[in-house]
KEMIKOL-200048 format. One record per residue (C-alpha): residue in one letter; x, y, z. Coordinates in steps of 0.2 Angstrom, whole numbers, plus 5000, padded with zeros to 4 digits. Layout:
AXYZ...
//
This chain:
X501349974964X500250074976X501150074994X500450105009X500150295007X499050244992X498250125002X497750235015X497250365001X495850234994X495150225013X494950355017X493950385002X492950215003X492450245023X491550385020X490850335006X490350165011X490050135028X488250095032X487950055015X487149895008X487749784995X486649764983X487449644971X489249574966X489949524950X491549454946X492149474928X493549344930X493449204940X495449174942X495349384951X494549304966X496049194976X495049134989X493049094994X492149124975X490749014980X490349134994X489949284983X488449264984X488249305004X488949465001X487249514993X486049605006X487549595017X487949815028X489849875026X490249905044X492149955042X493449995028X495249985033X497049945026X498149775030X499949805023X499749845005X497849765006X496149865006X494749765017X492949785018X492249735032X490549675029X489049605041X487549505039X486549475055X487749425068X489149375054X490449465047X491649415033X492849515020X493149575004X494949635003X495849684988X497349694983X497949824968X499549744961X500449854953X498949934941X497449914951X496350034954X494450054965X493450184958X491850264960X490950284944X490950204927X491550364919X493250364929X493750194919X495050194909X494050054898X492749914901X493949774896X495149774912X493449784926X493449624934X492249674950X490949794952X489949794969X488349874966X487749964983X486150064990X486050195004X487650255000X488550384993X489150294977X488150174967X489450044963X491150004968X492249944952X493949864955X495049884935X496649794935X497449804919X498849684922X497749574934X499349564946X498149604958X497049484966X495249474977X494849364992X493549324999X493549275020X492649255035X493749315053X494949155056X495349175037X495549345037X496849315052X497749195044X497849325028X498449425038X499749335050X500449245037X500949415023X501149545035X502349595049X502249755060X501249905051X502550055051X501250185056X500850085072X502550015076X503450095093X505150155091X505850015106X504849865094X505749985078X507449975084X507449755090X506749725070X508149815064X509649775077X508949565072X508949585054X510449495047X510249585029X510249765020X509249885029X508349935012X507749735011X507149755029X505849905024X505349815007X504949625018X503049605021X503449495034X504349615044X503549795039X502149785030X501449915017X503349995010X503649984994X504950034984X504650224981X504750244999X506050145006X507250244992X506550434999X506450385019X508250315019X508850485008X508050565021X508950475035X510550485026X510750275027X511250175013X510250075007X511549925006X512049945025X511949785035X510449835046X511149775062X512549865061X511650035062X511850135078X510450175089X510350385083X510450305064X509050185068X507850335076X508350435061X507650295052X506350255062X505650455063X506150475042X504950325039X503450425050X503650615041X503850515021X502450415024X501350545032X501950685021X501450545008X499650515012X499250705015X499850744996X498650594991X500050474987X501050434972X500450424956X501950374945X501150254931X499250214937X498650264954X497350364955X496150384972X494050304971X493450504964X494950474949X496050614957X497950594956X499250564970X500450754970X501750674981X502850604966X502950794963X504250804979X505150644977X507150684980X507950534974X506650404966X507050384949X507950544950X509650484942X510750614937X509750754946X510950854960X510550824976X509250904984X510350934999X511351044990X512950944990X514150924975X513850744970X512250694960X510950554962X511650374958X510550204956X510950044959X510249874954X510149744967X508349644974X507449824968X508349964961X508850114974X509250294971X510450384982X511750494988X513450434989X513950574999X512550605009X512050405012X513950335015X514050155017X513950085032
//
């Protein structure tokens, strides 16, 4: 499922090729895509995108019509992709939106979902904040270390479960939670409030350098993901321990990369991520 890096790779794409432009029309292939606000659709037409930015694991377009604003926010699911051109889809069958545009780089905006996991809603401001208030908790680009370390020190479960709840850190998934604790050196079945205060800047600095080093490297593309122009992501291509059972450790040290099922599956060093 596209993570935050991923997110923030379809952004920066969309904003520059988007903003100023005008919506020239909106079609929805399935009505069941669109979660919330389908009988608004048609305000949307003739409406200027002002803004293009990432909630969590969400992609919102912010769009104004005289003094109004209201949304368009995707969300990919685990197969969802927003591309640029027709040419880029994998086939017609899985499009289920395409937002035709004018004064813009691109001519349409098409949102294919395969497994249709993914969903569209459509919201004015209060709804939008209640979207947002409601599924996400502190973005992990944005969060100060002091705010870092009281989520973790009050978080009564695994420290892996901590990075993976919306509600407290919005926009890791599970390839990232796995390659920022190998790069801490924390298990990812240590109580969380049990971690000591280097452990948990180690954490909090690990979590910064993956998901930067992620986004630069254009994300992950492990089954689907590709960015709006239909480029891969090259970041799976320096993973140390996500699905790399068996491999030795990129640390050099004797024992190999385990897994091990429990709410998501994790990849780790026994030796270098001892349990706490």
């Amino acid at each position: 499922m596209p993570e935050l890096p991923e997110i923030e790779v379809v952004v920066a794409h969309l904003r520059a090729r988007l903003h100023g432009a005008r919506i020239q029309s909106l079609w929805i292939g399935r009505q069941d895509i669109v979660r919330h606000g389908l009988s608004t659709s048609h305000w949307y037409c003739g409406a200027r995108i002002d803004h293009v930015f990432r909630w969590g694991k969400s992609l919102v377009i912010q769009c104004q019509r005289q003094a109004n604003l209201r949304y368009l926010v995707v969300e990919l699911g685990m197969t969802g992709l927003l591309l640029c051109d027709r040419s880029l889809l994998p086939d017609e069958k899985h499009l289920h939106m395409a937002v035709g545009m004018r004064d813009a780089w691109i001519s349409e905006l098409l949102y294919w979902n395969a497994r249709r996991f993914g969903r569209i809603w459509l919201l004015d401001h209060e709804e939008l904040q209640n979207y947002g208030q409601r599924r996400f908790g502190a973005d992990p680009r944005e969060i100060q270390e002091s705010e870092f370390v009281r989520l973790v020190k009050t978080y009564r479960g695994r420290v892996k479960s901590l990075l993976l709840r919306q509600q407290r850190l919005a926009g890791i998934g599970n390839i990232y939670a796995n390659e920022i604790l190998y790069r801490a050196g924390i298990h990812p079945h240590t109580c969380a409030r049990r971690l000591s205060n280097p452990a948990i800047q180690r954490l909090y600095l690990a979590m910064h350098h993956v998901l930067e080093e992620a986004i630069r490297a254009g994300g992950s593309s492990i089954r689907d993901f590709r960015a709006p122009d239909g480029m891969p992501g090259r970041y799976q291509h320096y993973h140390q321990v996500y699905q790399k059972s068996g491999h030795p450790c990129p640390r050099g040290c004797p024992t190999p990369i385990r897994s091990l099922m429990a709410e998501r599956r994790s990849f780790y060093c026994p030796t270098c991520q001892r349990r706490w």
